[in-house]
PDB file of N, CA, C and O in Angstrom:
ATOM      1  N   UNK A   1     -36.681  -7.075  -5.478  1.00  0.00           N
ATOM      2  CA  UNK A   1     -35.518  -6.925  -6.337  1.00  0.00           C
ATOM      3  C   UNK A   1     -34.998  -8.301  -6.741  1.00  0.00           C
ATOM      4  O   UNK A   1     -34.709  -9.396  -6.258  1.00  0.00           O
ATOM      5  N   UNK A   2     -35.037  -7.708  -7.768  1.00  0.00           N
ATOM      6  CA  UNK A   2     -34.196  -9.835  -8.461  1.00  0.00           C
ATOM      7  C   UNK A   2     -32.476  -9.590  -8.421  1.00  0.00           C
ATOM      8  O   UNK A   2     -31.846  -8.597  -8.056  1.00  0.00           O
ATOM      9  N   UNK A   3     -32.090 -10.647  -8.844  1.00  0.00           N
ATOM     10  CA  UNK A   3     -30.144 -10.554  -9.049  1.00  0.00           C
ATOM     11  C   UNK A   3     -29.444  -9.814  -9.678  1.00  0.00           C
ATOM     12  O   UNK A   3     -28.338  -9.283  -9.587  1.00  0.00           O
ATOM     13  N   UNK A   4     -30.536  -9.876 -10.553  1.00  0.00           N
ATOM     14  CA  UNK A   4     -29.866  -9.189 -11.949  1.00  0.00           C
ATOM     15  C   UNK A   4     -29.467  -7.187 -11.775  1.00  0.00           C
ATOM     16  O   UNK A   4     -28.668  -6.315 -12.117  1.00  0.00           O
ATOM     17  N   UNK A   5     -30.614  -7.417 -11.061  1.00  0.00           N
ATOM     18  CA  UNK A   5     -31.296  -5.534 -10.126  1.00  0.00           C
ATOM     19  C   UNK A   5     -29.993  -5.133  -8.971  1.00  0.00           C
ATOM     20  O   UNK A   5     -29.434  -4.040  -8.884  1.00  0.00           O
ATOM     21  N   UNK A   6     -29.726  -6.333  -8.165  1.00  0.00           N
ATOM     22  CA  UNK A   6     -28.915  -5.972  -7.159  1.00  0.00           C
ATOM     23  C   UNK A   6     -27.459  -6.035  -7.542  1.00  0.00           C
ATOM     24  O   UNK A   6     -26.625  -5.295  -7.022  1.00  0.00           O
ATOM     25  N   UNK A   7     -27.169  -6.936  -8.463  1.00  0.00           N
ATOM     26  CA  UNK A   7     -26.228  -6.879  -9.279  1.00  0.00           C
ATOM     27  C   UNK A   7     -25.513  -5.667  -9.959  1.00  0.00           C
ATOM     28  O   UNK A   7     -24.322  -5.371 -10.062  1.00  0.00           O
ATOM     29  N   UNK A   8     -26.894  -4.956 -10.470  1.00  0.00           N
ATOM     30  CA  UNK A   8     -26.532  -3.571 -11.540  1.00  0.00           C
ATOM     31  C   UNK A   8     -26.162  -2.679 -10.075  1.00  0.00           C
ATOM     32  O   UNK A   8     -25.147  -1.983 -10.052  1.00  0.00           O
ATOM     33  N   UNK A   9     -27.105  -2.772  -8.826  1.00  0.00           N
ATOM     34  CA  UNK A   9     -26.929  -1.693  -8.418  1.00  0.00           C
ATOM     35  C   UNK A   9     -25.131  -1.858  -7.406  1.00  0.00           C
ATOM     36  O   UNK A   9     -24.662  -0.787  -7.023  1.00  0.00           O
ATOM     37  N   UNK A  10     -24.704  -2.545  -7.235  1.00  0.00           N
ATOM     38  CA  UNK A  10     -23.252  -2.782  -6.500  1.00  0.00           C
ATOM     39  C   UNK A  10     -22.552  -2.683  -7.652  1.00  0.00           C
ATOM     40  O   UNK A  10     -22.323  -3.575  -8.468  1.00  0.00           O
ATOM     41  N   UNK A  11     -22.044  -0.927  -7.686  1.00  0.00           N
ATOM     42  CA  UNK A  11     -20.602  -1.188  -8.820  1.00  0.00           C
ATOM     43  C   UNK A  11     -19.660  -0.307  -7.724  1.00  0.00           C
ATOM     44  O   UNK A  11     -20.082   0.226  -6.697  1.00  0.00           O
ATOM     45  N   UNK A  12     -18.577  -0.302  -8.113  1.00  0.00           N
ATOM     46  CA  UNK A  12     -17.276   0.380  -7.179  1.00  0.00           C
ATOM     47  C   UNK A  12     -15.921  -0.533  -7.594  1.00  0.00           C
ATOM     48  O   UNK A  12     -15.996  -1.557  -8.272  1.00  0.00           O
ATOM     49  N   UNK A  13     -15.213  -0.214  -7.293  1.00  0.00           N
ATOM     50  CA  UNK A  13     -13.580  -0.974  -7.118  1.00  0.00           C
ATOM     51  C   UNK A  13     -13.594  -2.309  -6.279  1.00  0.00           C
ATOM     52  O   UNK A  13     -13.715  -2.265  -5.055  1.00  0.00           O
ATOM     53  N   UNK A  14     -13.460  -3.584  -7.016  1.00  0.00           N
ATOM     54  CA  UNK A  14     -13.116  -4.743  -5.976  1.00  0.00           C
ATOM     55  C   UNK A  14     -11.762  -4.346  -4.886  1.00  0.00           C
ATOM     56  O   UNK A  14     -11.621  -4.709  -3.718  1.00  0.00           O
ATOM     57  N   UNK A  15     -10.754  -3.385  -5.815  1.00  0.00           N
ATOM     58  CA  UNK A  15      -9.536  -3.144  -5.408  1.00  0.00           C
ATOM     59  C   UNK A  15      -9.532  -2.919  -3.769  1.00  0.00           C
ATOM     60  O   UNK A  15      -8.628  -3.420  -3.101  1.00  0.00           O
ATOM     61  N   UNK A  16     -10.449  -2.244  -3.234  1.00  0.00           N
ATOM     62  CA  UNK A  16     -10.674  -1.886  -1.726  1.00  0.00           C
ATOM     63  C   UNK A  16     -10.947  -3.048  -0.836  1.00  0.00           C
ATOM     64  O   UNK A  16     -10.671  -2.988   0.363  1.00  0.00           O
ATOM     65  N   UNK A  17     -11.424  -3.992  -1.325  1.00  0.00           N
ATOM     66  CA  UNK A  17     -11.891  -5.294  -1.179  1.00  0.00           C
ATOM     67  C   UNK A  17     -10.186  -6.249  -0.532  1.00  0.00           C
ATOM     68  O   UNK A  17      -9.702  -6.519   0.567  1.00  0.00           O
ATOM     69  N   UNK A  18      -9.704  -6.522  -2.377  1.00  0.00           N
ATOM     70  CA  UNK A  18      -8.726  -7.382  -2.309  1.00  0.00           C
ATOM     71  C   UNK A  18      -7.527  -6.606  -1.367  1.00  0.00           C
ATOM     72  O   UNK A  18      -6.713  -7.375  -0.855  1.00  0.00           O
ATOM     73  N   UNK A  19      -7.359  -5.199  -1.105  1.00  0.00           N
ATOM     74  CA  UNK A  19      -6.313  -4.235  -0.024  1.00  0.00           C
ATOM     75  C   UNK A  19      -6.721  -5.023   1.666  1.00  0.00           C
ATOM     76  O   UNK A  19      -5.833  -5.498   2.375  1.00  0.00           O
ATOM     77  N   UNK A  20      -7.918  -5.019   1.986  1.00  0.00           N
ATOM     78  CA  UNK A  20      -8.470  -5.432   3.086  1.00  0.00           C
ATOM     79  C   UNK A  20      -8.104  -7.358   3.273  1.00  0.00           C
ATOM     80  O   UNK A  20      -8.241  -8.244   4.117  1.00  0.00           O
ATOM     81  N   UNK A  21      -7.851  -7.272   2.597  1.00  0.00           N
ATOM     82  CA  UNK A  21      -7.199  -9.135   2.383  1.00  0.00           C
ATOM     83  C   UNK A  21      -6.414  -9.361   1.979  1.00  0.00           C
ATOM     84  O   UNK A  21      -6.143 -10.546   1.784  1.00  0.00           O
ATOM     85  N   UNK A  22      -5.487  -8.245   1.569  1.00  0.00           N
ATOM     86  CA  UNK A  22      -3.775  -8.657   1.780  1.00  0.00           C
ATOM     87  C   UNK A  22      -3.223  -8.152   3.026  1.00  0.00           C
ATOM     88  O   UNK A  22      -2.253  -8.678   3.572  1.00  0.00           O
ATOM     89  N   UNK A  23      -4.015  -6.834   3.609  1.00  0.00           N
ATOM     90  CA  UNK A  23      -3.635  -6.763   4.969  1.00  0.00           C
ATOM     91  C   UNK A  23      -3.698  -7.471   5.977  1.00  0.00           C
ATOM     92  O   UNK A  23      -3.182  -7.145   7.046  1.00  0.00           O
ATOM     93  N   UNK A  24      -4.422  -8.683   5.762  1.00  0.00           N
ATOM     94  CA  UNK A  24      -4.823  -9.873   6.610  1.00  0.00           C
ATOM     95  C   UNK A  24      -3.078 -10.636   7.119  1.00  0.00           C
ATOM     96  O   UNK A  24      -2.335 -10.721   8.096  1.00  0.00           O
ATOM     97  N   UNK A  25      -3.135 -10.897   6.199  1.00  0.00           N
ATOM     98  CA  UNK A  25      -1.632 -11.625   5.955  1.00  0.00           C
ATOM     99  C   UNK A  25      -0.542 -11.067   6.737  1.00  0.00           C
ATOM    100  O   UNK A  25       0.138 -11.933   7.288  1.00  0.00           O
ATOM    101  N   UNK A  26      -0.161  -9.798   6.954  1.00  0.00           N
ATOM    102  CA  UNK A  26       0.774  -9.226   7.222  1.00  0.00           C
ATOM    103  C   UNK A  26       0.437  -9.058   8.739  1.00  0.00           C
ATOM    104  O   UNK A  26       1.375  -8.962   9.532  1.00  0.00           O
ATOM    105  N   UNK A  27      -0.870  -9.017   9.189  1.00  0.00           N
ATOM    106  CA  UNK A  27      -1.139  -8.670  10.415  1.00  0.00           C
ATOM    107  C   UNK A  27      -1.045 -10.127  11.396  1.00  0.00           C
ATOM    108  O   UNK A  27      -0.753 -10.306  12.579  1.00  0.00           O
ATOM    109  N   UNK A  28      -1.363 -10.857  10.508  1.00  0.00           N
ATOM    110  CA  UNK A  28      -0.916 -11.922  11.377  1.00  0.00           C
ATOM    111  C   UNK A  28       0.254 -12.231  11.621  1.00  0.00           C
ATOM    112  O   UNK A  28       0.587 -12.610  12.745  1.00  0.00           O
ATOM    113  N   UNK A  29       1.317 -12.101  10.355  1.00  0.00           N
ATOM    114  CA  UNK A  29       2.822 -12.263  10.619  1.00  0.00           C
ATOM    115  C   UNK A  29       3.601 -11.145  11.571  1.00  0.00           C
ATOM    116  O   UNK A  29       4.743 -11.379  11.966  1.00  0.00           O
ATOM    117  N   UNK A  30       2.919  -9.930  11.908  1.00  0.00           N
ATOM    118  CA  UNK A  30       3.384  -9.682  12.605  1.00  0.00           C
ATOM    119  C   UNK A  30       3.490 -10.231  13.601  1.00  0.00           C
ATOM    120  O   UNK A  30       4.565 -10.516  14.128  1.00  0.00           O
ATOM    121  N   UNK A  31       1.817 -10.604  14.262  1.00  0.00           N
ATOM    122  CA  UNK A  31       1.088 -11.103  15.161  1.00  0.00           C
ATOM    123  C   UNK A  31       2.507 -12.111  15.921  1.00  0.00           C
ATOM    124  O   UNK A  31       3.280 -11.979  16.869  1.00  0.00           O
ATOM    125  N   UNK A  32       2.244 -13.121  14.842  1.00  0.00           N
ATOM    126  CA  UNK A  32       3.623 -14.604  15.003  1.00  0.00           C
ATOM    127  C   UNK A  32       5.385 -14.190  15.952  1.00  0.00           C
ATOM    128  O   UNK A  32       5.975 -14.776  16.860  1.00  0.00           O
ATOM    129  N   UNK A  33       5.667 -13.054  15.235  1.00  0.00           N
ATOM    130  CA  UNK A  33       7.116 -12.668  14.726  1.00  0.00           C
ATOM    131  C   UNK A  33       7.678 -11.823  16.169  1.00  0.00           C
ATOM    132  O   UNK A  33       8.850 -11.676  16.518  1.00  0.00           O
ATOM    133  N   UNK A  34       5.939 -11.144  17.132  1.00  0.00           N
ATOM    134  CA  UNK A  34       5.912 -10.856  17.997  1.00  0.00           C
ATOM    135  C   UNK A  34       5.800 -11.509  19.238  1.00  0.00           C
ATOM    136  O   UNK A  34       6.176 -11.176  20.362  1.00  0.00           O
ATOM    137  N   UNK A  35       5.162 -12.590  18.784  1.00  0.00           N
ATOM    138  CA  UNK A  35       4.795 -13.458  20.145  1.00  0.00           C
ATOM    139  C   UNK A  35       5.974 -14.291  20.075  1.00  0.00           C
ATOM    140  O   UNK A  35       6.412 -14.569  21.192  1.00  0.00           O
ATOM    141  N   UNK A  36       6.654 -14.799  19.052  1.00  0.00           N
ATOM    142  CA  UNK A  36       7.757 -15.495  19.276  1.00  0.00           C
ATOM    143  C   UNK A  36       8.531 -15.128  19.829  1.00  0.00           C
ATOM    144  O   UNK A  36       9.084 -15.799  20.701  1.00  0.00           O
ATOM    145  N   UNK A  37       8.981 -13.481  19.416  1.00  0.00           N
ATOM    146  CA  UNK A  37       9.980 -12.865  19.899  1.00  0.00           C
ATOM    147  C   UNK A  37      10.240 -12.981  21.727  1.00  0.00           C
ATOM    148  O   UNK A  37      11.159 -13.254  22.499  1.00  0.00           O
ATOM    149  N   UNK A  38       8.892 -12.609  21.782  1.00  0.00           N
ATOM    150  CA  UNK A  38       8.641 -12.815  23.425  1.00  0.00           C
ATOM    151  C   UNK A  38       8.273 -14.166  24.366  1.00  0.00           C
ATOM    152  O   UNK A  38       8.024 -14.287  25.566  1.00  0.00           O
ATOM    153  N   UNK A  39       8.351 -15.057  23.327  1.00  0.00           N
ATOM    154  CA  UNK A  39       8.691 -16.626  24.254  1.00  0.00           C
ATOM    155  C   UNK A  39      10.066 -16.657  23.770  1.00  0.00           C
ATOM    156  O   UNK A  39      10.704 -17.655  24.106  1.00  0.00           O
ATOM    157  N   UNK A  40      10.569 -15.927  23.172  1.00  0.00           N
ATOM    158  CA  UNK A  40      12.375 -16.866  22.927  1.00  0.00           C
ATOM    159  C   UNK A  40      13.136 -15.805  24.304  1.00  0.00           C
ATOM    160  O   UNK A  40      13.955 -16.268  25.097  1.00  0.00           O
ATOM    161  N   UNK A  41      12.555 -14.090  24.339  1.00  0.00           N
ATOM    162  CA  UNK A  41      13.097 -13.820  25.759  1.00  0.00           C
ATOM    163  C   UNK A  41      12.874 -14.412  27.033  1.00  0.00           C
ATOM    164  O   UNK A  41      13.795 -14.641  27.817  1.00  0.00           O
ATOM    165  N   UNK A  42      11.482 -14.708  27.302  1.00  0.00           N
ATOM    166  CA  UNK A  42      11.173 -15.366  28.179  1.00  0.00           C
ATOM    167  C   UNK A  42      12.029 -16.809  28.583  1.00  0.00           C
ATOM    168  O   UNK A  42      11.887 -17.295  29.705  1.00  0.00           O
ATOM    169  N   UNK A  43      12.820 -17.365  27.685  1.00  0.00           N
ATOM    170  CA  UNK A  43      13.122 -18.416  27.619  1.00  0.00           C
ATOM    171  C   UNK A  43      14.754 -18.093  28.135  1.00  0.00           C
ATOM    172  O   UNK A  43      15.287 -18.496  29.169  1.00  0.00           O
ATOM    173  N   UNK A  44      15.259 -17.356  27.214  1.00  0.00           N
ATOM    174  CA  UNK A  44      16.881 -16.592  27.080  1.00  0.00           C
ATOM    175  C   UNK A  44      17.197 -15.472  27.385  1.00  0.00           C
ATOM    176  O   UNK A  44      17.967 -14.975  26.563  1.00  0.00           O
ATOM    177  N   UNK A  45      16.878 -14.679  28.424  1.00  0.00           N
ATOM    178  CA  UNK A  45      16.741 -13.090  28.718  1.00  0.00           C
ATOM    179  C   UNK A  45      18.054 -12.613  28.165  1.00  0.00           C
ATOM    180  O   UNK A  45      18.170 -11.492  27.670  1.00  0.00           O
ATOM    181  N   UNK A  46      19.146 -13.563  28.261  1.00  0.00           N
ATOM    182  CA  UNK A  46      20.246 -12.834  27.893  1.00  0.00           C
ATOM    183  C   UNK A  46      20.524 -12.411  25.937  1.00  0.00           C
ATOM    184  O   UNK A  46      21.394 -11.739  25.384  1.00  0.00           O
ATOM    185  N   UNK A  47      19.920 -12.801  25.660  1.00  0.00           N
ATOM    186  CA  UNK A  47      19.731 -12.906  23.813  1.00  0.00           C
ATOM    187  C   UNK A  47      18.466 -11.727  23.504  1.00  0.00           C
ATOM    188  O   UNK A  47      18.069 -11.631  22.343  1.00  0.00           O
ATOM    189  N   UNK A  48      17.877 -10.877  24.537  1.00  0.00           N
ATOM    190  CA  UNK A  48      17.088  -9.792  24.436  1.00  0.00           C
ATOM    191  C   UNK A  48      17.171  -8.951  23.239  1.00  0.00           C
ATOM    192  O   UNK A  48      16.374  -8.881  22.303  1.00  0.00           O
ATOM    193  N   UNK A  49      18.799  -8.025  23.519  1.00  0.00           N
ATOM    194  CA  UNK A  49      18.754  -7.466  22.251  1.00  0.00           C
ATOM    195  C   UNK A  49      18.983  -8.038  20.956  1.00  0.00           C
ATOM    196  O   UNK A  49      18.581  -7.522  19.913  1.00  0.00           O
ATOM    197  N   UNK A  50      19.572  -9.012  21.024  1.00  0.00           N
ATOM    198  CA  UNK A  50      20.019  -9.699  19.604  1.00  0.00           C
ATOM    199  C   UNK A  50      18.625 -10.293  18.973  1.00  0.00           C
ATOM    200  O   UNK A  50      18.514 -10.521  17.768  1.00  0.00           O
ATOM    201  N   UNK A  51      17.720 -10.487  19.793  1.00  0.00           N
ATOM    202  CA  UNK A  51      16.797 -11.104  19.170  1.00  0.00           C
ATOM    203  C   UNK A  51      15.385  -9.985  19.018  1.00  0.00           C
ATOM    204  O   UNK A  51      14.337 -10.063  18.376  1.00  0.00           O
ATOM    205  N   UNK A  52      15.819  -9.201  19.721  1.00  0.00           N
ATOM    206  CA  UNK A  52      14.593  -7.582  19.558  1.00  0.00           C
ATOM    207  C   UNK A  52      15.352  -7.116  18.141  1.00  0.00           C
ATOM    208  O   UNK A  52      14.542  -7.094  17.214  1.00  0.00           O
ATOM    209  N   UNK A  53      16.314  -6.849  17.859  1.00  0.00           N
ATOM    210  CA  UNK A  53      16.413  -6.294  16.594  1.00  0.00           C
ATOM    211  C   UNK A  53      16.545  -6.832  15.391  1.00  0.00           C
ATOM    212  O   UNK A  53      16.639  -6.186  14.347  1.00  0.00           O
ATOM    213  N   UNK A  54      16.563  -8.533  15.534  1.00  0.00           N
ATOM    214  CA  UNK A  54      15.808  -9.311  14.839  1.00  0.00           C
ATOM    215  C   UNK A  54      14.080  -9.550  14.147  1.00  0.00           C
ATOM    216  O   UNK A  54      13.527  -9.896  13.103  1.00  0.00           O
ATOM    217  N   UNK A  55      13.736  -9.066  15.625  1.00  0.00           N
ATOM    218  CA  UNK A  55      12.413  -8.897  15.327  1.00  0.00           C
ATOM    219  C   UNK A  55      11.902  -8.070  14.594  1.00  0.00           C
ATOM    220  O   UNK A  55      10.905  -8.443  13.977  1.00  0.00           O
ATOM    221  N   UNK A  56      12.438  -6.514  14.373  1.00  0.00           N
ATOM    222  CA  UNK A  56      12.449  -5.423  13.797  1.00  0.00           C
ATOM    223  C   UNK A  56      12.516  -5.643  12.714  1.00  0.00           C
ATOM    224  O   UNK A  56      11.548  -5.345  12.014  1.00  0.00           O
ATOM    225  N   UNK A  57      13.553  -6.187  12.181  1.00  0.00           N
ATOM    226  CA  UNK A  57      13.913  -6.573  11.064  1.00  0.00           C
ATOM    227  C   UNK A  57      12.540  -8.010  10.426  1.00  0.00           C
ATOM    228  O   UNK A  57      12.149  -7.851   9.270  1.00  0.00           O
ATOM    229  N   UNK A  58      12.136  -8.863  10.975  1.00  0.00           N
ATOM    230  CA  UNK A  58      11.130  -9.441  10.737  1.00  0.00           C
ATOM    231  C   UNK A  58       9.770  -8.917  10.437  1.00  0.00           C
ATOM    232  O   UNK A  58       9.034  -9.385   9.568  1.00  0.00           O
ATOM    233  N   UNK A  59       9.445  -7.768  11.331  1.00  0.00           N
ATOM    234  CA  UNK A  59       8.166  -6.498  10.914  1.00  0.00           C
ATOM    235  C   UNK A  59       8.317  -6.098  10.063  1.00  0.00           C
ATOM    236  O   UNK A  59       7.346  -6.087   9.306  1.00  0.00           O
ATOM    237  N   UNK A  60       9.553  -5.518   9.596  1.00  0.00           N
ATOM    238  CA  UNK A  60       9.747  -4.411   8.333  1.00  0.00           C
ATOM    239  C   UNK A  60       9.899  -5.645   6.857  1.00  0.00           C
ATOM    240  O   UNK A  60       9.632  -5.229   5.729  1.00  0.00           O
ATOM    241  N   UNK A  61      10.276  -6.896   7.036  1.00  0.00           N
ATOM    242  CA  UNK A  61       9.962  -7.266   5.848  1.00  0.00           C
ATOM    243  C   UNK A  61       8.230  -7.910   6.087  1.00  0.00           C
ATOM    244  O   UNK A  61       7.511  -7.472   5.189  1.00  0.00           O
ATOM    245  N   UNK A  62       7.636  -8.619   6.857  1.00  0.00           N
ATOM    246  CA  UNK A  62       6.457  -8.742   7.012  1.00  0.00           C
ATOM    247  C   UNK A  62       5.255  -7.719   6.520  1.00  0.00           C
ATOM    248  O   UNK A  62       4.202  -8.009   5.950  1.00  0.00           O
ATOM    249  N   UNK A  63       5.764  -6.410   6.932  1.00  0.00           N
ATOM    250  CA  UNK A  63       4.960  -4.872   6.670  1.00  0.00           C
ATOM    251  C   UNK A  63       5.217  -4.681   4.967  1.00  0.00           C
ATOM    252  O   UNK A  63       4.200  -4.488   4.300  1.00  0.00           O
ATOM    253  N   UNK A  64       6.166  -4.715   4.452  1.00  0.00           N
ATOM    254  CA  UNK A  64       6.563  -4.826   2.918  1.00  0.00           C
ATOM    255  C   UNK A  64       5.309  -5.720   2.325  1.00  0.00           C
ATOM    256  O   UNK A  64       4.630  -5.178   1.453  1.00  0.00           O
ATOM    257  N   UNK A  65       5.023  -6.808   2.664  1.00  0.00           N
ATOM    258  CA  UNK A  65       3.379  -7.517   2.011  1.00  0.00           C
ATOM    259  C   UNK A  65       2.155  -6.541   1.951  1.00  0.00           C
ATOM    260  O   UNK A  65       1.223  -6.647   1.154  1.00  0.00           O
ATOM    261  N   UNK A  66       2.308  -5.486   2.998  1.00  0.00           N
ATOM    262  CA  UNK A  66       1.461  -5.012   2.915  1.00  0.00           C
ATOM    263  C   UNK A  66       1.309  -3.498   2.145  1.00  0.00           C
ATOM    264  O   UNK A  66       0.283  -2.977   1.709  1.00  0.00           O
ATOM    265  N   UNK A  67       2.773  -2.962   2.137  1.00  0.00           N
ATOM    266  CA  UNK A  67       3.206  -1.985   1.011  1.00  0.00           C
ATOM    267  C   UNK A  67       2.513  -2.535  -0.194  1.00  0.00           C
ATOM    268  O   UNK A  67       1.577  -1.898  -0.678  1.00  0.00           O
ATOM    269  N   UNK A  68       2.946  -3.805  -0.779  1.00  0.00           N
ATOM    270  CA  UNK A  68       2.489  -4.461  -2.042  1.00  0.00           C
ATOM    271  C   UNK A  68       1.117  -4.518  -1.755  1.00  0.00           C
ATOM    272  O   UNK A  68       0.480  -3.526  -2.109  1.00  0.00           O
ATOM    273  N   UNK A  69       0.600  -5.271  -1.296  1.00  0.00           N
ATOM    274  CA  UNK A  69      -1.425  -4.788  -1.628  1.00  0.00           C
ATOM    275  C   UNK A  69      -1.477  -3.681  -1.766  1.00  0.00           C
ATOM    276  O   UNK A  69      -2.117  -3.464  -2.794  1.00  0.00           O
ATOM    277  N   UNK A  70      -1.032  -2.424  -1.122  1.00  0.00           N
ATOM    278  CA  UNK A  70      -1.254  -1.172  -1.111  1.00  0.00           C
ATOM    279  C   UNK A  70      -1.188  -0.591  -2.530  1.00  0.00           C
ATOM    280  O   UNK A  70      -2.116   0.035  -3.044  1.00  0.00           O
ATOM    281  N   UNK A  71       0.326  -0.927  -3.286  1.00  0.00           N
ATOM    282  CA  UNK A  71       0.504  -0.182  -4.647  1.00  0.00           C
ATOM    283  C   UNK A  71      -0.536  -1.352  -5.491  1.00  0.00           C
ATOM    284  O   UNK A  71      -1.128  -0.987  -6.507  1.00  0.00           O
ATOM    285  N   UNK A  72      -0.676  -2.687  -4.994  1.00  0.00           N
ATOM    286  CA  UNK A  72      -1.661  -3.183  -6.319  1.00  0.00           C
ATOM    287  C   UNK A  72      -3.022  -2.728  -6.072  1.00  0.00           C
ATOM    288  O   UNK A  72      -3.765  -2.551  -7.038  1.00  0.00           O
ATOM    289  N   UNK A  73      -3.370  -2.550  -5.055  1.00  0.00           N
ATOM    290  CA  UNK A  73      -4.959  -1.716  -4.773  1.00  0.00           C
ATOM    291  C   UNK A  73      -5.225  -0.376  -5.674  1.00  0.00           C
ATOM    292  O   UNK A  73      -6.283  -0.122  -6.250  1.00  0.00           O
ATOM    293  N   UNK A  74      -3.734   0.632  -5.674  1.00  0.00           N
ATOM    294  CA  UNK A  74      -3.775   1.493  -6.477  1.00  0.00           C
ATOM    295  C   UNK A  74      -3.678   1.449  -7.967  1.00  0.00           C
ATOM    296  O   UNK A  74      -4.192   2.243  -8.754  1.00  0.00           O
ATOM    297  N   UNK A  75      -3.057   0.568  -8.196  1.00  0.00           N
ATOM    298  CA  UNK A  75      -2.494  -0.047  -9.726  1.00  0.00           C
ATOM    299  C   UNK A  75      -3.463  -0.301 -10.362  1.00  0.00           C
ATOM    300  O   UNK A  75      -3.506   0.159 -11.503  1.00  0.00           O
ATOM    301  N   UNK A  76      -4.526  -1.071  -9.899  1.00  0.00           N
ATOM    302  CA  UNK A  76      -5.713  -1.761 -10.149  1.00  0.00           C
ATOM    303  C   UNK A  76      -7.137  -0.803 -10.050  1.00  0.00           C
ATOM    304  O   UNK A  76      -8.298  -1.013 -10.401  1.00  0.00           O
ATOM    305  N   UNK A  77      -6.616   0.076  -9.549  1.00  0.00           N
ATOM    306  CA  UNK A  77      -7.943   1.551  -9.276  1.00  0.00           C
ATOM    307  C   UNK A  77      -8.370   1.188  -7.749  1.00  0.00           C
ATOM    308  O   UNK A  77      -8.265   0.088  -7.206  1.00  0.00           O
ATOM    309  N   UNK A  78      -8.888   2.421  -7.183  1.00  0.00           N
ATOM    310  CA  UNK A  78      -9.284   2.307  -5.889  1.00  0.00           C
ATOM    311  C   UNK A  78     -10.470   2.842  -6.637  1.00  0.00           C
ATOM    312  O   UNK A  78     -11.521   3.077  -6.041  1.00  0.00           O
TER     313      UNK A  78
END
């Protein structure tokens, strides 16, 4: 098979593609937003809740990046 052959034969939506690599992003910021959370208790036990529902609040806009790939994956065709 030449390029041109393997070329014709891969068609589908990049869109599924670029969804799988904006979820990247968000999974790591959670990743961050979590581990911080839990060296700043470790550090300040008494700032627990003030800084757990901080964190919450840090997921839910972090998770929003990933709402957005989601509607441009669809926008763009799946």
């Amino acid at each position: 098979m030449d390029a041109t052959t393997v070329a014709a034969a891969v068609s589908g939506s990049i869109a599924t593609v670029g969804y799988g690599l904006a979820a990247i992003g968000p999974a790591i910021g959670v990743g961050l937003v979590v581990g911080k959370t839990i060296e700043s208790v470790a550090r300040q036990p008494e700032l627990q809740g003030r800084l757990q529902s901080m964190m919450w609040i840090g997921i839910a806009f972090t998770e929003a990046l990933a709402f957005v790939g989601i509607a441009t994956a669809y926008m763009f065709g799946f």
